[in-house]
N, C-alpha and C positions, 0 to 999 in steps of 0.2 A: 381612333377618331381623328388623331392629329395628321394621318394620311389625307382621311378625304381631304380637311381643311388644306392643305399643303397645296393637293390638287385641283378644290376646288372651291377660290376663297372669296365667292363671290355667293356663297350659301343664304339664305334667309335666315331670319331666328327661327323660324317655325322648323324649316330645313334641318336647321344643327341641333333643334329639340329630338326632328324624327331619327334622324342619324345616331343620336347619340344613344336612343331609346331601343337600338336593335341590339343593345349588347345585352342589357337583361333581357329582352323577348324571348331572343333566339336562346342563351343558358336555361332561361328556363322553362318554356317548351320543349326543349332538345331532352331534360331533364325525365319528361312523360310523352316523348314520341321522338326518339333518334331520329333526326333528316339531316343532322349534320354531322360527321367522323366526330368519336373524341377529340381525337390528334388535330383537328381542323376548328372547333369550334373558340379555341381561344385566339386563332389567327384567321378571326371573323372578320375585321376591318381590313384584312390584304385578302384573302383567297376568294371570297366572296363579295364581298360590298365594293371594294375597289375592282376586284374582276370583273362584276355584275357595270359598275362604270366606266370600264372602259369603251362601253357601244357610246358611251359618253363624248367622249372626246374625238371620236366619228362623224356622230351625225347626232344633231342639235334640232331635237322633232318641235317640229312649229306645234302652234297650239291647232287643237284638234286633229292634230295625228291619233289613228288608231292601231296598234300594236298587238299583235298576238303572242304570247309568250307559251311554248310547247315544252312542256318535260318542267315545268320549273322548278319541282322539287319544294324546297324550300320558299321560293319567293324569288328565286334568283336566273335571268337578269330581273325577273321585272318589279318587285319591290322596291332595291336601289333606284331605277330609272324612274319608276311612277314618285317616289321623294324629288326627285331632282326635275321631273317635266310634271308637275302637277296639272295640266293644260292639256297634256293627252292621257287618252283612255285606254287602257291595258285591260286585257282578258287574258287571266294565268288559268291555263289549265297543265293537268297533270292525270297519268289513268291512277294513279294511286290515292286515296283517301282518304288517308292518315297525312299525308304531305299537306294534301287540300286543308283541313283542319286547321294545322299549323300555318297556313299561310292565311285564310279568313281570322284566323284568329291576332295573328298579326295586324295586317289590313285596320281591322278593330281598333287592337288598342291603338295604332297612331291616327283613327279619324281618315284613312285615305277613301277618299271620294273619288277615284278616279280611279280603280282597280276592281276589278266584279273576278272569281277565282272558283273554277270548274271542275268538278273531277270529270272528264271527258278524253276520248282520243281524239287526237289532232284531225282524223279523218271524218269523223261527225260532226265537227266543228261547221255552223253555217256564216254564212257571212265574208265579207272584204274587208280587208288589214292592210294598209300602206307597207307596216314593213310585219315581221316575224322574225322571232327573237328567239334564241336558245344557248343553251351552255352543252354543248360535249353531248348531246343527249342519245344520238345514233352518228352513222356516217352519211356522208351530205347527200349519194343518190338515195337512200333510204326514204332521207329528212324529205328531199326534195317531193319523193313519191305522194309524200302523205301533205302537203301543202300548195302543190303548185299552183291549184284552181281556187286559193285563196287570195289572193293579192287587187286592190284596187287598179283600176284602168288608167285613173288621173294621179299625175305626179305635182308634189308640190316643196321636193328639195331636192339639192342639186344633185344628191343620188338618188337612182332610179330605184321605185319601189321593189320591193324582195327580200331577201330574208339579211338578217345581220347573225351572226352566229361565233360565240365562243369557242376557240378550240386550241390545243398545242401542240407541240411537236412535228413530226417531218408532215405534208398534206398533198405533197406531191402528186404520188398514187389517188388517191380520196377525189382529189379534186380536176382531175384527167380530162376527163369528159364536160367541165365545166370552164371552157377558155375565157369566159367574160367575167369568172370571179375575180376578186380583189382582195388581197390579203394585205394588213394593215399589223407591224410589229408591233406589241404594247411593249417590247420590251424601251423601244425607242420614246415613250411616253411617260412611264412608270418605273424607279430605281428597282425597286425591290427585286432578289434574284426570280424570286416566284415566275416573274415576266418572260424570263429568258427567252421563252421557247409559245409563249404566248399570242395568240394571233385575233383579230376580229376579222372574219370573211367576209367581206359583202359581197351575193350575189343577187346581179339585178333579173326578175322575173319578168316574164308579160302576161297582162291580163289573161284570161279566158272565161268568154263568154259559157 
């Protein structure tokens, strides 16, 4: 907990309640539905909750931004980010429904009002999202395939709507075909070595009608 704070010290109390409350959630859900590695679950506040915020210190979604989060697994990005942008609306989907569980169930106990959480694929998904959110979930023309005709027409920050997406190591190859992505080091953000090789993509989309 003492990362996020470090990171991000302008939290609320409500904030550093919910933050503080995913260490028991996640042990003990994890405990009656693995969604998180053993080996990963005690270094919840770096691999995960700081991972999941680092789309954080990117882009700072105005209120009513709406957010699609794809693959979330656990909750992750969109859990973190729905604590820290209480003002926008997140929709986690995930095709797994045991993930889904653990993540509604979460949602729950911190009271978030701003998270609705779907077992769905990304490709039956109806509706328009400013941006789209994911951690590592596929590679980016895959991701791209299955979201494109998602994205709002009207932009309302300085990055242009499209997706924001977690990921690490070399992207080179991956990301070829995509000249107007943007790759942002968290390791230049973030001490921890975890970062090293850690990146947030933003690429920007256009609508389609």
């Amino acid at each position: 907990m003492d990362e996020i704070l470090k990171y991000f010290p302008d939290l609320t109390d409500l904030q550093i309640e919910q933050f503080q409350k995913l260490d028991f959630l996640y042990h003990d859900w994890n405990e009656k539905i693995n969604v998180i590695s053993r080996k990963d679950i005690d270094s919840l506040y770096i691999k995960h909750i700081l991972h999941s915020l680092g789309i954080a210190k990117i882009m700072k979604f105005e209120p009513g931004t709406t957010v699609l989060d794809v693959g979330t697994g656990g909750g992750f990005p969109g859990i973190p980010l729905a604590i820290l942008f209480p003002e926008t609306r997140f929709y986690l989907i995930d095709v797994i429904a045991k993930k889904i569980k653990v993540v509604q169930g979460v949602v729950d106990a911190l009271e978030l009002k701003n998270v609705k959480a779907e077992q769905k694929r990304a490709e039956l998904v109806k509706g328009d999202f400013d941006f789209i959110v994911s951690r590592a979930v596929t590679n980016m023309p895959d991701f791209v395939s299955w979201i494109h005709d998602k994205i709002k027409k009207q932009h309302k920050h300085t990055l242009k709507n499209g997706i924001l997406y977690l990921k690490g190591g070399d992207l080179t190859e991956e990301l070829k075909d995509f000249p107007k992505a943007t790759l942002y080091d968290l390791s230049t953000i973030f001490e921890d070595e975890f970062f090293e090789t850690k990146k947030v993509v933003h690429l920007p989309l256009k609508f389609q009608p």
